[in-house]
mmCIF entry with sequence, helices, sheets and N, C-alpha, C, O atoms, coordinates in Angstrom:
data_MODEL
# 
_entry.id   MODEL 
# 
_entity.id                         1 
_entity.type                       polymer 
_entity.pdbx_number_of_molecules   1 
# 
_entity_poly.entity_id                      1 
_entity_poly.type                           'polypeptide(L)' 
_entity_poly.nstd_linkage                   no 
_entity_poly.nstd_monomer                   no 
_entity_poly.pdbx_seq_one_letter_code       
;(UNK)(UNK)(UNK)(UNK)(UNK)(UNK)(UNK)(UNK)(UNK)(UNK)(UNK)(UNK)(UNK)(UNK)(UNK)(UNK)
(UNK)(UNK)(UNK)(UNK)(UNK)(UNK)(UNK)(UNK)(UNK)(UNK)(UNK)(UNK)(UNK)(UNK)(UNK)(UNK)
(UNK)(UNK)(UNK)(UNK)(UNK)(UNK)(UNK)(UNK)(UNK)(UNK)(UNK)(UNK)(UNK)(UNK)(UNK)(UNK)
(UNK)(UNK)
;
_entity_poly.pdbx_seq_one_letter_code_can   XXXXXXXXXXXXXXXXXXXXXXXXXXXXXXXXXXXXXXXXXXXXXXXXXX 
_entity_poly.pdbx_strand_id                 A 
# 
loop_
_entity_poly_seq.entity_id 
_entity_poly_seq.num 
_entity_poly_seq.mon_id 
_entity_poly_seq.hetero 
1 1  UNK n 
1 2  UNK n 
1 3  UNK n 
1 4  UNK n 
1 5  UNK n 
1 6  UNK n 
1 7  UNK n 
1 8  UNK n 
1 9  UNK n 
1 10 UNK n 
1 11 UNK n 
1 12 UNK n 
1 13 UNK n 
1 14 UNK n 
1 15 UNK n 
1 16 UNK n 
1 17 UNK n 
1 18 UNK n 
1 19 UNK n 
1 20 UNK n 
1 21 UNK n 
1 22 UNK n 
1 23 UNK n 
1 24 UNK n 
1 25 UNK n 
1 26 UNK n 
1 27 UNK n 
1 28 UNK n 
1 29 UNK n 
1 30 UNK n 
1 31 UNK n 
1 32 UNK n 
1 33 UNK n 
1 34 UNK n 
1 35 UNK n 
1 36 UNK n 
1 37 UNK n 
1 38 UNK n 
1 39 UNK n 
1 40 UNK n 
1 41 UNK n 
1 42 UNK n 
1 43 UNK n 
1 44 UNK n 
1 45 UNK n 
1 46 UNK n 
1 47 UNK n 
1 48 UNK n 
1 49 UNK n 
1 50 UNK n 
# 
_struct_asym.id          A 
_struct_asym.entity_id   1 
# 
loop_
_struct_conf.conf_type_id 
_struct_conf.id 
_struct_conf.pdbx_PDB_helix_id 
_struct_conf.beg_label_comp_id 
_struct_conf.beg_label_asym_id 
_struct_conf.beg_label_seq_id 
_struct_conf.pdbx_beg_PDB_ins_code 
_struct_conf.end_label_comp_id 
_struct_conf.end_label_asym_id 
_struct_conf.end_label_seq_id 
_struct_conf.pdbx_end_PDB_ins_code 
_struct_conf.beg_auth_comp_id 
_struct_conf.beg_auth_asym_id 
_struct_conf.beg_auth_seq_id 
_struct_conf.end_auth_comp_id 
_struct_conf.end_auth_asym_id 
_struct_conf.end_auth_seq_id 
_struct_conf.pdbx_PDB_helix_class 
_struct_conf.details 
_struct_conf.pdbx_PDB_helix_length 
HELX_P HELX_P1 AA1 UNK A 3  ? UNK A 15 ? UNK A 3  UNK A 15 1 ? 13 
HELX_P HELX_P2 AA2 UNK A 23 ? UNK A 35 ? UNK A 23 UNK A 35 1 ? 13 
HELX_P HELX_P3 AA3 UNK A 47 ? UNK A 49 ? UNK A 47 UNK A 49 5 ? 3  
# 
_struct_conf_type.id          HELX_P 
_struct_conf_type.criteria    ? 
_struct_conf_type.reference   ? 
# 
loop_
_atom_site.group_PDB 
_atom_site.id 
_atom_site.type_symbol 
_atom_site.label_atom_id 
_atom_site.label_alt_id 
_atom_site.label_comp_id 
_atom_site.label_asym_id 
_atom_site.label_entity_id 
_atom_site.label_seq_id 
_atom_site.pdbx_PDB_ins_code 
_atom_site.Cartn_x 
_atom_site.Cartn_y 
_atom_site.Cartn_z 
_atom_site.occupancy 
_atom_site.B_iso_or_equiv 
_atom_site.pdbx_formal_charge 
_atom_site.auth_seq_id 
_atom_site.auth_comp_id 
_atom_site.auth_asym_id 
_atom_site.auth_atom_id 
_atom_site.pdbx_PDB_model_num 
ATOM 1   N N  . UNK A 1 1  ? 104.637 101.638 91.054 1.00 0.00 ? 1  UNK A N  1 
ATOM 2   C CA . UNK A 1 1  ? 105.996 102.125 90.913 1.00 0.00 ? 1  UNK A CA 1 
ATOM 3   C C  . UNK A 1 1  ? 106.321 103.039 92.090 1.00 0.00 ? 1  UNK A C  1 
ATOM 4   O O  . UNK A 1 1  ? 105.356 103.555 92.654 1.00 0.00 ? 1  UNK A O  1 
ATOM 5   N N  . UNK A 1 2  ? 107.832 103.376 92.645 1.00 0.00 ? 2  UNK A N  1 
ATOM 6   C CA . UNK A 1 2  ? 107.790 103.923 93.842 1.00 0.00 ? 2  UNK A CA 1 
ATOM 7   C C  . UNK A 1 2  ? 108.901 104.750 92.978 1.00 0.00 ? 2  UNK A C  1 
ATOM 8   O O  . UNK A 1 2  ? 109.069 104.656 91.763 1.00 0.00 ? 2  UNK A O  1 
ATOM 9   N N  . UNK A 1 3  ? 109.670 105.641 93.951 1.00 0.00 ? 3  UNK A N  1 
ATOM 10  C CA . UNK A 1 3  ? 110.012 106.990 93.462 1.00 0.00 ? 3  UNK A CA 1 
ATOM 11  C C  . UNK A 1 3  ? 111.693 106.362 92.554 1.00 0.00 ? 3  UNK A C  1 
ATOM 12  O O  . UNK A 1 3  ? 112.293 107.220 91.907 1.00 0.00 ? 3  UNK A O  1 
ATOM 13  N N  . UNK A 1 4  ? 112.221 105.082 92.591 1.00 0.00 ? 4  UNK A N  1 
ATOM 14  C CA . UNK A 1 4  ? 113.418 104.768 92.124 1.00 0.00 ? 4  UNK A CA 1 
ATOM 15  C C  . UNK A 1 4  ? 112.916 104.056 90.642 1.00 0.00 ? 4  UNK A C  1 
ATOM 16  O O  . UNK A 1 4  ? 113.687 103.902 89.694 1.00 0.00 ? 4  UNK A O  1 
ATOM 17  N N  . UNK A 1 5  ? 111.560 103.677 90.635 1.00 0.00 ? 5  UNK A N  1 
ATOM 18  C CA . UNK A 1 5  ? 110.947 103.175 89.284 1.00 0.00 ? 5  UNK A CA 1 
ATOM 19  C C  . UNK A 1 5  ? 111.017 104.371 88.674 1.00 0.00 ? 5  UNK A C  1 
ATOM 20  O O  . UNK A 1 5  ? 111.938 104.417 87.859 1.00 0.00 ? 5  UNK A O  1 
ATOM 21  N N  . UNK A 1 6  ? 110.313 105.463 88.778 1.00 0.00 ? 6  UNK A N  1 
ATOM 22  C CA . UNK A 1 6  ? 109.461 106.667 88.324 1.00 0.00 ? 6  UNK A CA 1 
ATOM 23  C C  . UNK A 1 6  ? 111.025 107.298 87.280 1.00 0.00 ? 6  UNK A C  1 
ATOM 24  O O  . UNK A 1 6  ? 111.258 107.313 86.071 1.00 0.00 ? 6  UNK A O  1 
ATOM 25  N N  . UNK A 1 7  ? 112.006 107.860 88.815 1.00 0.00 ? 7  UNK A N  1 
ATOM 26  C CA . UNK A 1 7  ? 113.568 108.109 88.400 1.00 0.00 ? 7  UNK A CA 1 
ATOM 27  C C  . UNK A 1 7  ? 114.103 107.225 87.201 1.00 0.00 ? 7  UNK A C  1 
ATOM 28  O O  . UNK A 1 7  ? 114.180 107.958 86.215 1.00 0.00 ? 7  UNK A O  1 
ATOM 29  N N  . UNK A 1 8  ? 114.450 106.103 86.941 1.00 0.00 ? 8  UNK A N  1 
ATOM 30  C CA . UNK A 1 8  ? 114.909 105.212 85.843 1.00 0.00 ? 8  UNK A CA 1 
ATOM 31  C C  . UNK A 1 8  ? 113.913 105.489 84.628 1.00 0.00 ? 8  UNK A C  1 
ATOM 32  O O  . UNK A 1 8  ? 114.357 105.482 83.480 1.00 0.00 ? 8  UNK A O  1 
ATOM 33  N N  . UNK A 1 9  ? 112.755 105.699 84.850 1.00 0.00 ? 9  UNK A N  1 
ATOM 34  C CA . UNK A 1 9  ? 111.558 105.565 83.920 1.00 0.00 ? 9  UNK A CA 1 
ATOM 35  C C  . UNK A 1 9  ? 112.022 106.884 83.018 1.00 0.00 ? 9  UNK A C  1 
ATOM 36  O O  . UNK A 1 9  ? 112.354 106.808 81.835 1.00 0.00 ? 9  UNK A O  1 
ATOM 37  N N  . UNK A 1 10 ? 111.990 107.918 83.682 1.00 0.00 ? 10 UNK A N  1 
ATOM 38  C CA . UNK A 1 10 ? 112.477 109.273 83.397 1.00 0.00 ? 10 UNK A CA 1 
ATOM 39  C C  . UNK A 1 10 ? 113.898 109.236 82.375 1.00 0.00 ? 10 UNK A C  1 
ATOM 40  O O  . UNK A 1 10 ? 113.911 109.668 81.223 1.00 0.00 ? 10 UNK A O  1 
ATOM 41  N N  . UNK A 1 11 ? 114.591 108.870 82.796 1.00 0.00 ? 11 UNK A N  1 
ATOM 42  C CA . UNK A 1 11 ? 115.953 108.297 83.054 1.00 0.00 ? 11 UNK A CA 1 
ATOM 43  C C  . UNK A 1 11 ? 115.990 107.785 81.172 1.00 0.00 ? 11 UNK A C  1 
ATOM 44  O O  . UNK A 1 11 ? 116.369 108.387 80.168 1.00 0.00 ? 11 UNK A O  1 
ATOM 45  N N  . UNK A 1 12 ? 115.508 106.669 81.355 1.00 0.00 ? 12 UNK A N  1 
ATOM 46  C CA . UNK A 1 12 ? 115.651 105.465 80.021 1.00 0.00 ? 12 UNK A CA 1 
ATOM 47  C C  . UNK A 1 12 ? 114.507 106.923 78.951 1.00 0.00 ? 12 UNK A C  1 
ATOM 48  O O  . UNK A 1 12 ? 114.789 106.946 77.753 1.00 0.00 ? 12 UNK A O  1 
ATOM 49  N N  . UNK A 1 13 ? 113.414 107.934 79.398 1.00 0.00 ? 13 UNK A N  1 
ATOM 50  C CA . UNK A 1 13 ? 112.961 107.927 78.667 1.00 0.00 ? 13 UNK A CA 1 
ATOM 51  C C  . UNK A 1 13 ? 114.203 109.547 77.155 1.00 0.00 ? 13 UNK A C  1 
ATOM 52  O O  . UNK A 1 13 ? 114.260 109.974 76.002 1.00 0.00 ? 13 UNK A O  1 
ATOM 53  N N  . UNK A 1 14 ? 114.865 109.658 78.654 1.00 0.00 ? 14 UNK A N  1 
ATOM 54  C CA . UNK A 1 14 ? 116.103 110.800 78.314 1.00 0.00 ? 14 UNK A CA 1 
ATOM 55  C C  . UNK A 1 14 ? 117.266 110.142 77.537 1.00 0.00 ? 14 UNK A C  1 
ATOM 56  O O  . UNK A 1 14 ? 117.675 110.687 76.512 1.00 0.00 ? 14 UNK A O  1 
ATOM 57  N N  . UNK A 1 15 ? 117.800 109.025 77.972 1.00 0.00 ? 15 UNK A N  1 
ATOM 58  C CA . UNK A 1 15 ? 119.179 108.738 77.789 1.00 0.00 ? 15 UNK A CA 1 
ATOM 59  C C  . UNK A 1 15 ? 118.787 107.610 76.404 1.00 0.00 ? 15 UNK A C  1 
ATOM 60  O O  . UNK A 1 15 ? 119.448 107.650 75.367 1.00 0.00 ? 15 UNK A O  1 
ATOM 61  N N  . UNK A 1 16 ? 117.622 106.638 76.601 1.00 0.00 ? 16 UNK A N  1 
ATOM 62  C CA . UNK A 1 16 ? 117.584 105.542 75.762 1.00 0.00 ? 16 UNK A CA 1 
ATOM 63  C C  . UNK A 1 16 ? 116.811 105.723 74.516 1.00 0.00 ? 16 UNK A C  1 
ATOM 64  O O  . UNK A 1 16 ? 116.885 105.164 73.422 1.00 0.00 ? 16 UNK A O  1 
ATOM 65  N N  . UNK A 1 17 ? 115.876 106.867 75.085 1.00 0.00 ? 17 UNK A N  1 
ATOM 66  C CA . UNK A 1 17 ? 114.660 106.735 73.775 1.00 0.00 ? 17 UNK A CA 1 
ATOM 67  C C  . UNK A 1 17 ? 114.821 108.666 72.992 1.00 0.00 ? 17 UNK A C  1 
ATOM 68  O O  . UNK A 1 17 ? 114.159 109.202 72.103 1.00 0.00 ? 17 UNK A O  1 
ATOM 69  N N  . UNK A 1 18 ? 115.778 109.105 73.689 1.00 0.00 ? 18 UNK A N  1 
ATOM 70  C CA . UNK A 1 18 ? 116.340 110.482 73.759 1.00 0.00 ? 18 UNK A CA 1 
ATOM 71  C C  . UNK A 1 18 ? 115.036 111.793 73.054 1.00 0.00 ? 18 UNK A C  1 
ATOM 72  O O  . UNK A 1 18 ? 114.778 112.640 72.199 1.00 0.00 ? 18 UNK A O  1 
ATOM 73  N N  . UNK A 1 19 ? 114.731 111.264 73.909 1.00 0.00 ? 19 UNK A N  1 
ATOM 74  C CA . UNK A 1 19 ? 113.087 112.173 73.928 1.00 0.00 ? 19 UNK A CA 1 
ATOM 75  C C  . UNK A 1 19 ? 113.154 113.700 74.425 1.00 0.00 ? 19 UNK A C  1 
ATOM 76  O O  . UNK A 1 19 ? 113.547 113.770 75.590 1.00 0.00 ? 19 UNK A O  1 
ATOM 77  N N  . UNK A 1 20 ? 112.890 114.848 73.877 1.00 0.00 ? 20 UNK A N  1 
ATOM 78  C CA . UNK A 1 20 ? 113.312 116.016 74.356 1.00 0.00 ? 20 UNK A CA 1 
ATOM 79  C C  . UNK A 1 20 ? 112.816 116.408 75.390 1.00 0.00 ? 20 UNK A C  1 
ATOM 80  O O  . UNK A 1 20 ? 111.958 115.737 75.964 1.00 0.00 ? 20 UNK A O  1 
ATOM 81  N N  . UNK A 1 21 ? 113.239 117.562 75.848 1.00 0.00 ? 21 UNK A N  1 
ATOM 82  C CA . UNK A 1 21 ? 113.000 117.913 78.036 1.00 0.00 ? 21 UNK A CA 1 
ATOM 83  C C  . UNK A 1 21 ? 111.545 118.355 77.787 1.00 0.00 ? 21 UNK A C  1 
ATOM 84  O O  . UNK A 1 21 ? 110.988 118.574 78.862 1.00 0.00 ? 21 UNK A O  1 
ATOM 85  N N  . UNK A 1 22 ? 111.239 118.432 77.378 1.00 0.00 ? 22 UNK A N  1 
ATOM 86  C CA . UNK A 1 22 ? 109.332 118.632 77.212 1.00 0.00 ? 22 UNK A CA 1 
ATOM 87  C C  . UNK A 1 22 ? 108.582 117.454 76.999 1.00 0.00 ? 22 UNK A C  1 
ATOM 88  O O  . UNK A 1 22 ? 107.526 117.203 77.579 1.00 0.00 ? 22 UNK A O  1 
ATOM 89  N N  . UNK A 1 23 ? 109.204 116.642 76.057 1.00 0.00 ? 23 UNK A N  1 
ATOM 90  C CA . UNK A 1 23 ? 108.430 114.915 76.259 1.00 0.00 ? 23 UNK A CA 1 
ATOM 91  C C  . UNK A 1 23 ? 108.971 114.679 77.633 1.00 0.00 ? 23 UNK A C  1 
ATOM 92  O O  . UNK A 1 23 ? 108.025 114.201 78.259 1.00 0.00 ? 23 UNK A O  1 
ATOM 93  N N  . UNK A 1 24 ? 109.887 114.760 78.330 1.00 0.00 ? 24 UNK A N  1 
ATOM 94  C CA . UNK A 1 24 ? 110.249 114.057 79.420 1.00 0.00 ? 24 UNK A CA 1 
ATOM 95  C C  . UNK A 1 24 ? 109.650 114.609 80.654 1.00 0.00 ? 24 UNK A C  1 
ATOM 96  O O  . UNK A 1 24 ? 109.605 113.892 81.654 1.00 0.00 ? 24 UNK A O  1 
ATOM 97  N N  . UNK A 1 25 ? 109.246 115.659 80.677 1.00 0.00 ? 25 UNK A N  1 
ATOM 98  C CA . UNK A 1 25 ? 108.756 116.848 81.786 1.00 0.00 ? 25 UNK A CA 1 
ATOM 99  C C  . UNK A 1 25 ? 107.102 116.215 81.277 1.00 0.00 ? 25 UNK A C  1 
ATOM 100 O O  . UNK A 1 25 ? 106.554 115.981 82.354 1.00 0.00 ? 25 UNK A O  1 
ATOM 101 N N  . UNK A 1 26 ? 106.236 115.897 80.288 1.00 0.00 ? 26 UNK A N  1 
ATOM 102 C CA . UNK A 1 26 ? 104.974 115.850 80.128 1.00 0.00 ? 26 UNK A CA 1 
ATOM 103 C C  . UNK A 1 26 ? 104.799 114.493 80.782 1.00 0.00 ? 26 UNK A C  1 
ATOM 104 O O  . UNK A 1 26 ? 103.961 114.279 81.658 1.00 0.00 ? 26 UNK A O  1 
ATOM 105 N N  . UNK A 1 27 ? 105.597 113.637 80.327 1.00 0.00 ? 27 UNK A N  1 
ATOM 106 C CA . UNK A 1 27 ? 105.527 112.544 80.977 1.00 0.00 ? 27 UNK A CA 1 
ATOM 107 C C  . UNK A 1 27 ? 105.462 112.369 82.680 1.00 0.00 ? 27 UNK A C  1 
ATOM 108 O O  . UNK A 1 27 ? 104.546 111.832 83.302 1.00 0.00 ? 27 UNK A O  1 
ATOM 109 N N  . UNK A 1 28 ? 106.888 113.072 83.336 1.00 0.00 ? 28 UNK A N  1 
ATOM 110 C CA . UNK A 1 28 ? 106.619 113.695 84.774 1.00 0.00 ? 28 UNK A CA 1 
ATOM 111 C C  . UNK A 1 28 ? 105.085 113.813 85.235 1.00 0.00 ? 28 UNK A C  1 
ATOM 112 O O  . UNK A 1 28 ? 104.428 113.263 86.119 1.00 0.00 ? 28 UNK A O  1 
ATOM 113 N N  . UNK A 1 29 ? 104.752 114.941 84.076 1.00 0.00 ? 29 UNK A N  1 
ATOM 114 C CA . UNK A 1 29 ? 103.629 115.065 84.700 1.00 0.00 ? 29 UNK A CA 1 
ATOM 115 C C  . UNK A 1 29 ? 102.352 114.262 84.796 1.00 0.00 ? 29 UNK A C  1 
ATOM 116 O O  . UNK A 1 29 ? 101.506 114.196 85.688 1.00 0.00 ? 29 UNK A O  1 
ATOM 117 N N  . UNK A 1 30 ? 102.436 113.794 83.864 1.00 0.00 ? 30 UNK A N  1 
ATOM 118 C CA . UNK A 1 30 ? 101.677 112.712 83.421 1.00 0.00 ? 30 UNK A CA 1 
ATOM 119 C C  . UNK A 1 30 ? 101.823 111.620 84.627 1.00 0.00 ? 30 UNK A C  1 
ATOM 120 O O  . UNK A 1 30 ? 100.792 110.975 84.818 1.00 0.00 ? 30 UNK A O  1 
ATOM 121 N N  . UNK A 1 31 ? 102.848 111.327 85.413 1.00 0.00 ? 31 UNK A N  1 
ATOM 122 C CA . UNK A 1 31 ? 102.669 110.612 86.633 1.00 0.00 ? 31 UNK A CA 1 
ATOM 123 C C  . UNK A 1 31 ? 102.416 111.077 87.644 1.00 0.00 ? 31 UNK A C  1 
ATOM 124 O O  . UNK A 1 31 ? 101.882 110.394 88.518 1.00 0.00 ? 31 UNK A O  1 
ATOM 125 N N  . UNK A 1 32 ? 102.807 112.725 87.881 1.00 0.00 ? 32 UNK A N  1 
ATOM 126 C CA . UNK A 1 32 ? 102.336 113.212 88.922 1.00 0.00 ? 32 UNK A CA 1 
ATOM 127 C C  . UNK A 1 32 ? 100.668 113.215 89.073 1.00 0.00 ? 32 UNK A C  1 
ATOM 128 O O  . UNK A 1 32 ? 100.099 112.990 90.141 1.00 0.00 ? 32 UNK A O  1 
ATOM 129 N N  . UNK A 1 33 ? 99.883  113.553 87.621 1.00 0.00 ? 33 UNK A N  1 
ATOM 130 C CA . UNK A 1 33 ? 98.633  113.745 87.950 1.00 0.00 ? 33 UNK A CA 1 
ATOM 131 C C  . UNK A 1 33 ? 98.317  112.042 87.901 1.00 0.00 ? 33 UNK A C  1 
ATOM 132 O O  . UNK A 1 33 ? 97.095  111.950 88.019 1.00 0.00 ? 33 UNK A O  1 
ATOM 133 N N  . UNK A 1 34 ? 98.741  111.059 87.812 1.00 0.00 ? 34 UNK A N  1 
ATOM 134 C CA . UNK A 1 34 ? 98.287  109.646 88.244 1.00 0.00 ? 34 UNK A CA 1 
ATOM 135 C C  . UNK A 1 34 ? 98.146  109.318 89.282 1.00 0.00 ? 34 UNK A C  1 
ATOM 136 O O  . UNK A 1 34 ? 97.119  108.767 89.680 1.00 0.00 ? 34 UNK A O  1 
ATOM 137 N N  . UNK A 1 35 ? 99.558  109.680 90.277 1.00 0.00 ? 35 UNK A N  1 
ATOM 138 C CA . UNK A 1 35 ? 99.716  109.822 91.959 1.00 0.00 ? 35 UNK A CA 1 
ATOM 139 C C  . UNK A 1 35 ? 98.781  110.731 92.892 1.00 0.00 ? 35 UNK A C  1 
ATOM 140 O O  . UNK A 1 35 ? 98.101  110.372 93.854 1.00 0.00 ? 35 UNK A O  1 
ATOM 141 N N  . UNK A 1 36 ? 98.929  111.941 92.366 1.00 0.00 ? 36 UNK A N  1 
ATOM 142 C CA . UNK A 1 36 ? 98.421  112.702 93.181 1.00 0.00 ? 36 UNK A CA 1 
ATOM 143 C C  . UNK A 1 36 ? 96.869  112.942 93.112 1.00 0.00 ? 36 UNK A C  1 
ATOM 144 O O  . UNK A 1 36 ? 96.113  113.067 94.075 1.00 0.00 ? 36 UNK A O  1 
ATOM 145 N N  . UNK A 1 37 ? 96.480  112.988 91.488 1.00 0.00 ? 37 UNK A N  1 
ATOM 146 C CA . UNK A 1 37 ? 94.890  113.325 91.299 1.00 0.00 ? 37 UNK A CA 1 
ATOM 147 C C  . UNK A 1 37 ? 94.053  111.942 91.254 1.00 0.00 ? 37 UNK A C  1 
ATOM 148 O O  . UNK A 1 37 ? 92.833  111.874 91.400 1.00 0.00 ? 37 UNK A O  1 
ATOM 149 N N  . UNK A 1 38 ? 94.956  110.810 91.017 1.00 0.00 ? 38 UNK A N  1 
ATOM 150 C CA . UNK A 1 38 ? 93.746  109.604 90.679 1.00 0.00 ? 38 UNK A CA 1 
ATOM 151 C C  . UNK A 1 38 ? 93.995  108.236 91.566 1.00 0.00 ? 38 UNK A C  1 
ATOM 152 O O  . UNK A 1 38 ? 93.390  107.165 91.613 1.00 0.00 ? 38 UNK A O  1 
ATOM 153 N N  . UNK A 1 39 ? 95.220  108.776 92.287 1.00 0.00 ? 39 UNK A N  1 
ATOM 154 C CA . UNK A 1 39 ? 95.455  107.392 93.108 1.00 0.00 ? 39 UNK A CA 1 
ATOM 155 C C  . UNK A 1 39 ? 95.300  107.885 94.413 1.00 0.00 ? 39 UNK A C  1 
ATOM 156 O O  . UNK A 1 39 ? 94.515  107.190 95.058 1.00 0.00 ? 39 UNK A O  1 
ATOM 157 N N  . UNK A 1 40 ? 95.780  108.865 95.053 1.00 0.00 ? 40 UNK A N  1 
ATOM 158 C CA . UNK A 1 40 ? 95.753  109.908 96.012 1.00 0.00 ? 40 UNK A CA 1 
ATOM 159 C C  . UNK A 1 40 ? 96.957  109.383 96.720 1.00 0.00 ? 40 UNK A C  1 
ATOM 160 O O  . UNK A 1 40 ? 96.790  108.828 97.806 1.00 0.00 ? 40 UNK A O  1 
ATOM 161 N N  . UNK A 1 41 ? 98.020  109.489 96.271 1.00 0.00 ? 41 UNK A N  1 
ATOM 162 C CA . UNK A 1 41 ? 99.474  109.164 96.644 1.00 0.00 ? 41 UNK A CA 1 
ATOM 163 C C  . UNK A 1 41 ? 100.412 110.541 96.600 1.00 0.00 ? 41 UNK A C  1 
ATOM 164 O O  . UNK A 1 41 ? 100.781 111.027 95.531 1.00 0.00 ? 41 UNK A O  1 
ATOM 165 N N  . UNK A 1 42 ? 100.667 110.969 97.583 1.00 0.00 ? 42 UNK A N  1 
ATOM 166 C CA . UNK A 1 42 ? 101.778 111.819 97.465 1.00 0.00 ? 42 UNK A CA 1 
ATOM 167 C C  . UNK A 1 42 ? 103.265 111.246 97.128 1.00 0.00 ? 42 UNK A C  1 
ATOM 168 O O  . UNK A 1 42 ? 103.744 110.356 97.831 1.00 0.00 ? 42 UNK A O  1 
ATOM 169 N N  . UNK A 1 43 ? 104.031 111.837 95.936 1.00 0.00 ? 43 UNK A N  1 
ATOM 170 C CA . UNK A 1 43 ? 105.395 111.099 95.973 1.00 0.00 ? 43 UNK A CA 1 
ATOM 171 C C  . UNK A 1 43 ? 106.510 112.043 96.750 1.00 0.00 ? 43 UNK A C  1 
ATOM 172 O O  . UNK A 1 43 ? 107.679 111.661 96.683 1.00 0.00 ? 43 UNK A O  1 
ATOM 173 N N  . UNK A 1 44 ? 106.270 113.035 97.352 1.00 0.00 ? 44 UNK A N  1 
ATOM 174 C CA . UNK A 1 44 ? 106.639 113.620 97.972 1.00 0.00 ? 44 UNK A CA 1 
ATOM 175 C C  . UNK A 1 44 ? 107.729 115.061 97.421 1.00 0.00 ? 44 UNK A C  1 
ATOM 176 O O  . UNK A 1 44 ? 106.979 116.012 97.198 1.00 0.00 ? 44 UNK A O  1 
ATOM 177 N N  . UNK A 1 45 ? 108.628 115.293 97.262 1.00 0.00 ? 45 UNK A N  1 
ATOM 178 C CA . UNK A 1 45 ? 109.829 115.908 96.551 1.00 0.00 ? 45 UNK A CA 1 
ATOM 179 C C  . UNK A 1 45 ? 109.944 115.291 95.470 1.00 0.00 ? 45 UNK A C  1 
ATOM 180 O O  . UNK A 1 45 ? 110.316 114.118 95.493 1.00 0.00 ? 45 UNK A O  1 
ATOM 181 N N  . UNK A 1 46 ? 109.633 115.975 94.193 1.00 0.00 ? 46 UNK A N  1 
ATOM 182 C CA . UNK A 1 46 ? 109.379 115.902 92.695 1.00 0.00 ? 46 UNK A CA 1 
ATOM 183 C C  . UNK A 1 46 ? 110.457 116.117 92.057 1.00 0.00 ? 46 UNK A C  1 
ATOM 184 O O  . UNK A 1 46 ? 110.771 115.493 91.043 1.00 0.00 ? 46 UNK A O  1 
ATOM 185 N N  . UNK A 1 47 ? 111.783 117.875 93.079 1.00 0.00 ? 47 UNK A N  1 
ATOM 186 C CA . UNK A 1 47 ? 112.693 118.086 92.597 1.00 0.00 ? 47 UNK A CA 1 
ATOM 187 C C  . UNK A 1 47 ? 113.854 116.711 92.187 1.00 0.00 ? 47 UNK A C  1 
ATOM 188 O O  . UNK A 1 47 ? 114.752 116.828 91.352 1.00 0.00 ? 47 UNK A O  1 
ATOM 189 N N  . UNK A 1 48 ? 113.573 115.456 92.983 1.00 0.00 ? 48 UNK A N  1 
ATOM 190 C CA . UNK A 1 48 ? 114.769 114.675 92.535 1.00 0.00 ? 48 UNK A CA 1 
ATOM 191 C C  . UNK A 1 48 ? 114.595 114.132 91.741 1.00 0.00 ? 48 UNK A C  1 
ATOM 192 O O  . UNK A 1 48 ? 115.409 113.223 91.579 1.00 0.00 ? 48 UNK A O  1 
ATOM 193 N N  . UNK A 1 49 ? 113.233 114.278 90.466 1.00 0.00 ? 49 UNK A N  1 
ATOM 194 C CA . UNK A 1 49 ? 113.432 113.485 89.442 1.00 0.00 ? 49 UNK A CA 1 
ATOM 195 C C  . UNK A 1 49 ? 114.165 114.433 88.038 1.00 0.00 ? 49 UNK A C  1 
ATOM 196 O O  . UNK A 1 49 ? 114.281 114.052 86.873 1.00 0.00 ? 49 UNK A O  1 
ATOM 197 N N  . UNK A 1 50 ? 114.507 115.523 88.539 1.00 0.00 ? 50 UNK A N  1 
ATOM 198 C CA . UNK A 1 50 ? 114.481 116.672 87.694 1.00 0.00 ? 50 UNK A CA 1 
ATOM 199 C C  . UNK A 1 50 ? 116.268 116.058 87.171 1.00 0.00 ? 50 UNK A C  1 
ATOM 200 O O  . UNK A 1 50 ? 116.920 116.690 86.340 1.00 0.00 ? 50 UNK A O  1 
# 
């Protein structure tokens, strides 16, 4: 997934499945530590999924 998957993912998990800003922020993170700690991918600026 690249940073316009990740955004929609976020996105559908707010608007479609209306999951509160703490399920949606754990999840965030939950991809950040996939990218950054286990794939070794920086996604760069995090603020635009906010």
């Amino acid at each position: 997934m690249g940073d316009r998957e990740i955004k929609d993912f976020l996105t559908h998990l707010a608007v479609n499945r209306k999951v509160a800003a703490a399920t949606q922020n754990q999840a965030l993170n939950a991809l950040l530590f996939l990218y950054r700690g286990v794939l070794k991918i920086d996604l760069g600026n995090v603020s635009q999924f906010v």
